[in-house]
N, C-alpha and C positions, 0 to 999 in steps of 0.2 A: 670868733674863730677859735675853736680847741686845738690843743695838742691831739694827738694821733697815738693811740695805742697802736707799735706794729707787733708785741709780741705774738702775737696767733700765727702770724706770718712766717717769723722765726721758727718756733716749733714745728710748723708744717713740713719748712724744711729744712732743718739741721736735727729736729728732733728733740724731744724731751728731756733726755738722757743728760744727769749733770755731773759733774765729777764733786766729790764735795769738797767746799772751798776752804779754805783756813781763814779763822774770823783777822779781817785785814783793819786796823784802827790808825789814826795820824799820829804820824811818828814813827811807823814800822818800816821797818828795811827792805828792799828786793833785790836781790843780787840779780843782775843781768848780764849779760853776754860782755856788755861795752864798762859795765861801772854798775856801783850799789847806787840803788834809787831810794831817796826815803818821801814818804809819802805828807803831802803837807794839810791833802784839804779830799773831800770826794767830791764830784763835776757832776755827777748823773750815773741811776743804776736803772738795770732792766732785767729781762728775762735771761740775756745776754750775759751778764757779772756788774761789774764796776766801772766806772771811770772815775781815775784819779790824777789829782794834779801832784807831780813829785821833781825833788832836785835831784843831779848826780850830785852824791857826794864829791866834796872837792873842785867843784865848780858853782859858778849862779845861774848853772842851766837850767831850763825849767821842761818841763815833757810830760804829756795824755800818755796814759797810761790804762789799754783797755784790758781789765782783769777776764775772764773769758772763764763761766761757768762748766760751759757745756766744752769740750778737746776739740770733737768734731768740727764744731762750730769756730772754736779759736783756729785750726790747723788751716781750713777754708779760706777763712778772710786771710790768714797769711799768706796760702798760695798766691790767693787772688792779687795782693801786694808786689809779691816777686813779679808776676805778671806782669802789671801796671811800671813797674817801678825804672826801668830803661825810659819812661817818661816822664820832660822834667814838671815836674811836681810844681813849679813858680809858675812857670811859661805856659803851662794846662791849667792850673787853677784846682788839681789834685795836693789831697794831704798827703805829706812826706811822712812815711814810717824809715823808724830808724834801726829796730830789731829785734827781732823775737825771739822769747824765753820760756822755758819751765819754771813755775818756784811753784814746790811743793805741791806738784803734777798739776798742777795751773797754767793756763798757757797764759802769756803776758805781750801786749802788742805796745811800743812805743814809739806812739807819734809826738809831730810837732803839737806845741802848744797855741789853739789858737785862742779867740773873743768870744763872744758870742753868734747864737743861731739866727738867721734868719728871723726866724720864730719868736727868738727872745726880744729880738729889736724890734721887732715891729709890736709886740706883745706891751714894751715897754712904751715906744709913742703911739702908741692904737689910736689918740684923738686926731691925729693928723697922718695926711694920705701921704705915700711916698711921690716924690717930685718924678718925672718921666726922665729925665736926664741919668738918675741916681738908676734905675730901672733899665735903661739902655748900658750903664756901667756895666752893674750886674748880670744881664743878658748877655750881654759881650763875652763875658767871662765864662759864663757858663756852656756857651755855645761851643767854646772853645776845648771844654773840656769833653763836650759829648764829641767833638770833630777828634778829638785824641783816640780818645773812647774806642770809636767807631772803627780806627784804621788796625786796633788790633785785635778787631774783633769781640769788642769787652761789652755788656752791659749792663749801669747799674744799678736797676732795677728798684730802685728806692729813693727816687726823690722827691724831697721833700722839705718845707720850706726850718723842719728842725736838721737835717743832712746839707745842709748849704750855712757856711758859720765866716764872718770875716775874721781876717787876718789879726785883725788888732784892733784897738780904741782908736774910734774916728777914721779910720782907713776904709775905703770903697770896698775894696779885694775881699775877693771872697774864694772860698776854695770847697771842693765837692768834698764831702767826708763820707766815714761809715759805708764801708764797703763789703759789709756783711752779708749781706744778698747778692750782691753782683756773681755775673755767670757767664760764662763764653758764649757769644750769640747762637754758635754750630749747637750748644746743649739744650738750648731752650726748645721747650715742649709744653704743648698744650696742657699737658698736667703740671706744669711748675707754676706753682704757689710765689708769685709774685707781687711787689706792691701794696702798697691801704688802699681802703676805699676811694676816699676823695682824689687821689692821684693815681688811680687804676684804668688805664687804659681801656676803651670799647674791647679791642681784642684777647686782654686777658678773662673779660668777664664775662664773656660769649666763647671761649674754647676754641679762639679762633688761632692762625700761626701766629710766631711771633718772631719780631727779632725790637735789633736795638733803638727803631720807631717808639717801643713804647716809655724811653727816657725824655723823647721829645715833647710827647703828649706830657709829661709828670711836668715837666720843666714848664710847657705851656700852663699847664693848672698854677704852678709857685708863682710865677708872672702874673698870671690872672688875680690872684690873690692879694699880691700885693698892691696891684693898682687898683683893685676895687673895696680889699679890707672887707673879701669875704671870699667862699669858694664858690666858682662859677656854676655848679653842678650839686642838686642836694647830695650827699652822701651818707644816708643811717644806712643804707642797703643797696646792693647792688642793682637788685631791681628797680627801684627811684632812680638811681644813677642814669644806666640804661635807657630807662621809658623817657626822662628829660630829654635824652638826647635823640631820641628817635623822633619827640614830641618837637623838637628846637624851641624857641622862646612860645609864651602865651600870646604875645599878637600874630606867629606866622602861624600855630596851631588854631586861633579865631578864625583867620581867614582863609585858612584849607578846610576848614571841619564847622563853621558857625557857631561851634559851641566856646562857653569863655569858662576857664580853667583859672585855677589857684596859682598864683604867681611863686608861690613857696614850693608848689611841685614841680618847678620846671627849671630850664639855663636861664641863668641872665643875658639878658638881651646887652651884647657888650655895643653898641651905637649906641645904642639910649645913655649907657653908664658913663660912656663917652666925656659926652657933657658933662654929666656931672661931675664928675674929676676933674675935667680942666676948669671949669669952674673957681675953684677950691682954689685956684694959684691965679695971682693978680697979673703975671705975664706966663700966658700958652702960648701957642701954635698949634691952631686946625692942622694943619697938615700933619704936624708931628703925630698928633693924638690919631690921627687916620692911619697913619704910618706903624703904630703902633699896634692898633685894634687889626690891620690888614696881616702884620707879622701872627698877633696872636689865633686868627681864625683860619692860620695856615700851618699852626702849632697843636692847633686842636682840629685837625681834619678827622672825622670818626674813619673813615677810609686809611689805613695807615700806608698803602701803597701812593696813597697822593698828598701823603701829610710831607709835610717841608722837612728837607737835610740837614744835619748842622754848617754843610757847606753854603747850601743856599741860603739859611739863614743868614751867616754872617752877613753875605753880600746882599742880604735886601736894606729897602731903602731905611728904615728903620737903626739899621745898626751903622749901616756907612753913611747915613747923615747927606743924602746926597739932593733930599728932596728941602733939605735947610739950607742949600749953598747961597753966601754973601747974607743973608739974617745973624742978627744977633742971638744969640740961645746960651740962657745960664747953665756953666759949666760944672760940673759937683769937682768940689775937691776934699773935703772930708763927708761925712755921712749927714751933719744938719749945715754943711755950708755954701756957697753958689757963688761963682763970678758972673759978670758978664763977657762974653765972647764971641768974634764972629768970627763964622764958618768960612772958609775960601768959598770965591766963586768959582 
């Protein structure tokens, strides 16, 4: 599984147009709004500018630090902030920005500092499958955030398993980041340039409406990815995208059409993959693993008017553990670690 190039996406819509930047090195200063920040290390660059990791002077604070090539682009994701920001940032599972600045017609965004992505974690143990428990964590949280999302109207149009990063070494928590694309659901239009491939909803890649369903679908794909440690859906092109999904798996295309298809051009058959995952871990639960696969293929409905809520999500069986009541089920308390626990009956 690759990282994702989203700059095409960016361009599309914030535009080419960069301001030019002042060459930024470790060690240099930024004077901001709150305190001078001096820069200690760089985090990641794009088409976007920089990320840097910096202290306030005078403190052992530590703060991301998004340098912002393009004005337009910086001034946006700020709005988008203000927006967002009456909600709380812990309790949602949103990253806290703390305040934005000019230096040297730069625009400068600083957030909390968190761990690593999604991406990088799972990039790092790729020989072993993530635990369903650790996966249920995660979902939790994130669901949470699209139910925040949702109620004021927000959508963030970019998720993706490098835009989901924990809070810290060996912590569960995880929080949404990179709210660069995000867009008030009333603006979104069939011409807006949203999402990558692999995590591109049926509706955006068919011209179809849209609202804030197609964070559900993204979220469904990061989930799928990580319990299977791969994407459910080819994605070199949109059209392969598409045709799998119109096609569904290679054995229900056999036995609608008689003809037998390349298994590399189609969805994974998430019952079959099933097994094999629970496999991998010396104590499952059949149920949970159903409980699971039943969340996800209501996460990935191609029909977005019957794809599942963040509210309904929460409250299926899956998340509120109702179909484990009085069983024992290992509990994640850090990111490689597991108790045992039982459910209430």
């Amino acid at each position: 599984m690759n990282r994702i190039n989203k700059d095409k996406a960016i361009e599309s819509r914030k535009g080419k147009r960069k301001t030019k930047v002042f060459k930024l090195m470790e060690g240099h200063c930024l004077d901001g709004n709150q305190g001078i920040y001096k820069v200690q290390e760089f985090l990641g660059n794009g088409s976007f500018g920089n990320v840097v990791k910096c202290t306030k002077l005078g403190s052992q604070e530590c703060y991301a630090i998004k340098i912002m090539n393009c004005s337009r682009a910086g001034q946006e994701e700020f709005e988008m902030m203000k927006l967002i920001k009456d909600l709380d940032p812990d309790e949602n599972h949103l990253i806290k920005m703390f305040e934005c600045f000019t230096f040297h017609s730069v625009t400068c965004i600083v957030y909390e500092l968190l761990d690593v992505s999604l991406f990088d974690s799972y990039k790092r143990d790729s020989s072993t499958r993530t635990h369903l428990c650790l996966i249920r964590v995660i979902a939790q949280q994130l669901l949470k955030a699209l139910k925040a999302l949702k109620s004021i109207g927000v959508a963030h149009c970019d998720i993706t398993l490098d835009n989901i990063m924990f809070t810290d070494p060996d912590s569960v928590n995880v929080k949404l980041i990179d709210f660069g694309l995000a867009v008030e659901t009333k603006k979104l239009s069939t011409e807006t340039d949203i999402q990558v491939t692999p995590f591109r909803a049926p509706e955006v890649i068919l011209g179809l409406p849209l609202d804030e369903s197609v964070d559900m679908w993204a979220l469904g794909v990061v989930l799928a990815c990580v319990y299977f440690g791969n994407y459910p859906f080819p994605s070199k092109t949109e059209y392969e995208t598409i045709r799998a999904m119109v096609l569904c798996t290679p054995e229900e295309y056999t036995e609608t059409t008689g003809q037998q298809v390349e298994i590399k051009n189609h969805v994974i058959n998430l019952d079959a993959m099933m097994h094999e995952h629970r496999d991998m871990f010396e104590a499952h639960d059949d149920d949970d693993h159903r409980a699971f696969i039943d969340l996800l293929k209501n996460m990935l409905e191609v029909n977005p008017q019957n794809r599942i809520t963040p509210i309904q999500a929460l409250e299926h069986d899956f998340i509120t553990m109702k179909h484990l009541a009085g069983k024992t089920i290992p509990i994640i308390n850090s990111r490689g670690a597991t108790e045992k626990n039982e459910t209430p009956a």
